[in-house]
C-alpha positions in Angstrom: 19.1 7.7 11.1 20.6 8.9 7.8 24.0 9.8 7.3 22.7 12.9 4.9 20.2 15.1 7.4 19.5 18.5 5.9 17.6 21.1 7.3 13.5 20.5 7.9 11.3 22.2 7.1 9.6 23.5 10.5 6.2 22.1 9.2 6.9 19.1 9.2 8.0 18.8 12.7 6.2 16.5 15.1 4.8 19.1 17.5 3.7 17.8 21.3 2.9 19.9 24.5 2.0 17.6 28.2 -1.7 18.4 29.7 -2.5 17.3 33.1 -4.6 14.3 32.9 -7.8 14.1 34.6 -6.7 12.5 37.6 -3.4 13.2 38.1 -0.8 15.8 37.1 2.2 15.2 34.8 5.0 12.7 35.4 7.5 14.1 37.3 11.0 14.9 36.3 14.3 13.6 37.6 18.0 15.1 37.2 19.0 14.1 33.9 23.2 12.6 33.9 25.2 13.7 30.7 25.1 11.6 27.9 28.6 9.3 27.6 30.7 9.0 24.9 30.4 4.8 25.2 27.4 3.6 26.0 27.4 0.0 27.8 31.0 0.1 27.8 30.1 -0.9 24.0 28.8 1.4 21.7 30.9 4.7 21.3 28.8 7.8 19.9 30.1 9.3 16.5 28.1 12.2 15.8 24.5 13.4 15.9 22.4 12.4 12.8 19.0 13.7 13.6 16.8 15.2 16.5 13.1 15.2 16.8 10.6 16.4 19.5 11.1 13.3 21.4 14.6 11.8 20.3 17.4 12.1 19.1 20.2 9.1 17.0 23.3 9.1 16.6 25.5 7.3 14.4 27.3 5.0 16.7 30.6 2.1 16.3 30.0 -1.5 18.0 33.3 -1.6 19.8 32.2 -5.4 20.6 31.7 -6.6 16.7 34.8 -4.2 15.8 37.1 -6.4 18.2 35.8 -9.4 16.3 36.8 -8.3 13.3 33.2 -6.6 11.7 34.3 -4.4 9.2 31.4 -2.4 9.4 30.8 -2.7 12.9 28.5 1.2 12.9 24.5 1.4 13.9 22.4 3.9 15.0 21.8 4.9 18.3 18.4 5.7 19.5 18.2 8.0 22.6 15.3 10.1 24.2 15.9 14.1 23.9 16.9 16.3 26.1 13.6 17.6 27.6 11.8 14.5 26.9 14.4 12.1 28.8 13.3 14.2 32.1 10.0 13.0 32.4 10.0 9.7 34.5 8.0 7.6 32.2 9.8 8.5 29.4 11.7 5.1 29.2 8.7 3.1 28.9 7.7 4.7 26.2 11.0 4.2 24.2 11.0 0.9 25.3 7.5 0.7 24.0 8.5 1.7 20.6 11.2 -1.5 20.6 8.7 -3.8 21.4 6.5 -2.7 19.2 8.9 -2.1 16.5 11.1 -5.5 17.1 8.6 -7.7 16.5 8.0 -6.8 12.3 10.1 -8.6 10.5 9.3 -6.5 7.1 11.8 -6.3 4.7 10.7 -1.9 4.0 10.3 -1.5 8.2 13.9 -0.6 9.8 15.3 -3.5 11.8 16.3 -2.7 15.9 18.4 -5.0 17.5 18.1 -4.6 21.0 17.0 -2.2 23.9 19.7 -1.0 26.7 20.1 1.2 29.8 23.5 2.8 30.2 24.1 1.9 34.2 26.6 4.9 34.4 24.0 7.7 33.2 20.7 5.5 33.5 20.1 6.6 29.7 17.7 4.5 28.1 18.4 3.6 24.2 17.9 1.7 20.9 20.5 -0.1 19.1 19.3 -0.4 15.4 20.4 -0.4 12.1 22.0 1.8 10.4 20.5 3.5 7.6 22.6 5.8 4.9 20.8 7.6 1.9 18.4 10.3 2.0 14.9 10.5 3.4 11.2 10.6 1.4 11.1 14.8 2.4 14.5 15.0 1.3 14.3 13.4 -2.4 11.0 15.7 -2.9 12.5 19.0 -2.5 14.5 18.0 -5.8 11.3 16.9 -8.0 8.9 19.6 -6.9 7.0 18.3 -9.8 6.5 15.4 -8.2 9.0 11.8 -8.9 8.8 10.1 -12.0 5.7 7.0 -12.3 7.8 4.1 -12.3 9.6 5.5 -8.8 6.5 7.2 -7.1 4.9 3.9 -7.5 8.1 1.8 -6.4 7.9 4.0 -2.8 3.9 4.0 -3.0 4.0 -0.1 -2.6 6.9 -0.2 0.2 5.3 2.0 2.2 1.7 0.2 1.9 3.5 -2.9 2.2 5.2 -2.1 5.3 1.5 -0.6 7.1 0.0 -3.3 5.7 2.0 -5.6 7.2 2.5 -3.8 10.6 -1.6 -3.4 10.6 -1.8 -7.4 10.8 0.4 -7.2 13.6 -1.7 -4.5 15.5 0.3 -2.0 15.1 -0.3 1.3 13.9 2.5 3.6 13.4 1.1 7.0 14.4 3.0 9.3 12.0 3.5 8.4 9.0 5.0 11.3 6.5 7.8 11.7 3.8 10.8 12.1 7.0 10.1 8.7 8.1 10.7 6.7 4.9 14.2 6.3 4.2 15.6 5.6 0.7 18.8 3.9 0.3 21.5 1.4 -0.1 19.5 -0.7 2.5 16.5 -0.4 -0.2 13.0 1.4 1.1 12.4 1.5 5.0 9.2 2.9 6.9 10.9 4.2 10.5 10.3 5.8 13.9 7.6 3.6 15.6 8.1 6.3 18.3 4.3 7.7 18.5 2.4 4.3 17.2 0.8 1.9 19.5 -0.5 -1.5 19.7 -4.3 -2.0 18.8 -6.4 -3.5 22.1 -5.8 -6.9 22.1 -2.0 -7.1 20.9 0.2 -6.7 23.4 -1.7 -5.5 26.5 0.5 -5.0 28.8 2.2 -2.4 26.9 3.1 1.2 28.5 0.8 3.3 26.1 1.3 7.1 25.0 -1.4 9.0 27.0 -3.1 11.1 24.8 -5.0 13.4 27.7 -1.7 14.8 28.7 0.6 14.2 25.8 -0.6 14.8 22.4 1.7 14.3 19.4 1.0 14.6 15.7 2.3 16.2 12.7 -0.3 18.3 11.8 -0.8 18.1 7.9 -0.5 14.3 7.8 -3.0 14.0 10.8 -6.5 12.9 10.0 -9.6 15.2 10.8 -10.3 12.8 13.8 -6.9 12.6 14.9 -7.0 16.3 15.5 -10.3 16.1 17.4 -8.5 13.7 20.3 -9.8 10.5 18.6 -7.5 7.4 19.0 -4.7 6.4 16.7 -6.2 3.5 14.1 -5.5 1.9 10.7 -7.7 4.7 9.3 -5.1 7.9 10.3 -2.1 6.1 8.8 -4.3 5.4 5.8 -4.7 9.2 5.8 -1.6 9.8 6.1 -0.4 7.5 3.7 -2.3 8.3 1.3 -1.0 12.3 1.6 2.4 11.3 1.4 1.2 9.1 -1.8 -0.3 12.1 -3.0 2.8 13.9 -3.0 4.8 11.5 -4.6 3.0 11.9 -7.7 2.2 15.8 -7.5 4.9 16.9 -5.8 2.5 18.5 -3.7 0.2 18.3 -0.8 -3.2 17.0 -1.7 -4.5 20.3 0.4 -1.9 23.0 -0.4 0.2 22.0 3.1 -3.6 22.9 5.4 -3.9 20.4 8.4 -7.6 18.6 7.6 -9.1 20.8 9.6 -8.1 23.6 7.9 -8.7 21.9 4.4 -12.4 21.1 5.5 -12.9 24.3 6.4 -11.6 26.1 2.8 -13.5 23.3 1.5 -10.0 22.1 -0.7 -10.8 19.4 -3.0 -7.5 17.3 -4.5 -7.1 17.2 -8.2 -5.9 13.9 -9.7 -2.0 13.4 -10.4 -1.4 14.5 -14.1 0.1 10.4 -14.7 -2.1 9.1 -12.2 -4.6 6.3 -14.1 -8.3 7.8 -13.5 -8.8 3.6 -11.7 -5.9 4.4 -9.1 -7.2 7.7 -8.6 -10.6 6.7 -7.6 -9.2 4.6 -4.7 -6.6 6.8 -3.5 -9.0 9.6 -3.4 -11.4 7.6 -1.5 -8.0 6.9 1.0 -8.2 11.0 1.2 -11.5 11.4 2.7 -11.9 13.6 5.6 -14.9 11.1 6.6 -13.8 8.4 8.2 -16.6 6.1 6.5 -16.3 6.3 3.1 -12.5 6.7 3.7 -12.4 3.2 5.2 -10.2 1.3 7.9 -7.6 -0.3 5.8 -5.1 -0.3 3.5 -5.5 -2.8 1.9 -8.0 -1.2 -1.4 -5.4 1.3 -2.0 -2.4 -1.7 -2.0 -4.4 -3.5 -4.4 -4.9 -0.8 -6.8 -1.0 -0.3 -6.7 -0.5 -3.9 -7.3 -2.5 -3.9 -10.0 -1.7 -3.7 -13.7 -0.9 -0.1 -14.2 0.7 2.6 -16.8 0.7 6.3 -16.5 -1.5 8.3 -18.7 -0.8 8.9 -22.1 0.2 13.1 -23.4 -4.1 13.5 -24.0 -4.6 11.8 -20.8 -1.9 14.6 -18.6 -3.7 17.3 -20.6 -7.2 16.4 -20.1 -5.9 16.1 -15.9 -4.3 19.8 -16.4 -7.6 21.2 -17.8 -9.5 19.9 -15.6 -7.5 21.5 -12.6 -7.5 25.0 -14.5 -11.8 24.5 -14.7 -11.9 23.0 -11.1 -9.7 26.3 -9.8 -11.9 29.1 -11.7 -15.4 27.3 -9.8 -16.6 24.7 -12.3 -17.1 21.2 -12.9 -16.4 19.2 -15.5 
């Protein structure tokens, strides 16, 4: 959804692969019609602004606002890729991520306006708004030393705010890394709902991703458990989170870019942000725990800590941090 896409970095792709379930074999595909130009006689198509594994959005004019006079009548279109589109459940699922989506009214979660089928090509799509400015990924290839305090922790609290918020409305976003938090004119917005899913009892009737024969993750955001088939919960976004977090302050991944499997198995241990208050530390560090029980099942301890009173270490403070990454690195402990 921004107007400024650059090329990603393959890692950070969302990878996915179908399965046969247990009981029956994959959806079956249908004979997919060329995307239009106009959509519902109403929205004409622009240009491409981004493609992932499942989607892809486009930069779209409201030809219905524009003859009302809107002079900004643009919004981005949401539409199922090319391979994905052909699956027959596909739609449910990208109207699952409008329902789930529509429903937070958060002022750092993008805003969708409606959900459509195109009768002339059957296309199934999401009318949202429009975001211009650069994504989270983006901004850190140009401070690979990480961003400076007072704007690592400006994007810390709008992305706990936004999961904090979506939590209480049982739902958990599924993938959260730096490509889906947009920075921009609009302000700070958490996006692409596309691989959450409602906790059990909101919204039950809900079409669900089936994670015996589709499986979707990024792989060095995903949380240990996530990568051994366990369900999505408040406790893989806080992993997730909290490695993006990480990041922000580092520049860096807390375990060298390693999924957690990987990271577990080289037996990687994070060392604390050079600014980051030892306090803070202590609870995001906890939010980085491959075990899900000391890691915990909400955000909300590491929102706290954020909102709390805070300054960045002092020269001694970054030097003491430093040293103790140079001990940590040649095998001892201080």
């Amino acid at each position: 959804m921004s107007e400024h896409v650059l090329a990603a970095d393959t890692s950070e792709h969302t990878y996915f692969a179908f399965s046969p379930t247990k009981q029956a074999s994959p959806a079956p595909k249908h004979q997919l019609a060329e995307l239009p130009e106009i959509l519902c006689s109403r929205y004409r198509i622009e240009r491409l602004l981004g493609v992932g594994g499942m989607s892809a959005v486009y930069r779209g004019r409201d030809l219905l606002r524009e003859q009302f006079g809107e002079p900004a009548p643009f919004v981005a279109l949401k539409t199922l890729s090319e391979d994905f589109a052909e699956y027959a459940d596909a739609s449910a699922l990208l109207h699952s991520e409008f329902a789930l989506t529509s429903r937070l009214y958060h002022r750092h979660i993008v805003r969708l306006y409606s959900f459509e089928v195109d009768p002339a090509s059957h296309r199934a799509f999401i009318v949202m708004e429009l975001l211009t400015g650069c994504t989270l990924d983006q901004l850190l290839l140009r401070h690979p030393q990480g961003l400076p305090w007072a704007q690592a922790k400006e994007i810390s609290l709008a992305l706990l705010e936004a999961l904090a918020f979506a939590h209480s409305q049982g739902v958990i976003h599924g993938d959260i890394k730096p490509g889906n938090l947009m920075l921009g004119n609009e302000g700070i917005r958490l996006f692409d709902f596309g691989l959450g899913q409602a906790e059990e009892a909101c919204l039950p009737g809900l079409p669900r991703l089936a994670r015996d024969r589709f499986s979707a993750w990024t792989p060095r955001y995903a949380a240990p458990e996530l990568l051994a088939s366990a369900p999505l919960s408040q406790a893989t976004d806080l992993f997730a989170a909290a490695c993006v977090i990480y990041e922000l302050f580092q520049g860096q991944h807390p375990y060298q870019r390693f999924d957690a499997k990987q990271a577990q198995e080289k037996r990687l241990v994070p060392q604390p942000p050079a600014e980051m208050p030892a306090p803070l530390w202590k609870v995001l560090r906890r939010a980085l725990a491959f075990d899900v029980r000391y890691r915990g099942h909400s955000v909300a301890p590491l929102l706290a800590a954020f909102q709390a009173p805070q300054t960045p270490r002092t020269s001694f403070g970054r030097w003491r941090a430093r040293l103790q990454t140079i001990i940590c690195r040649n095998g001892h402990h201080v």
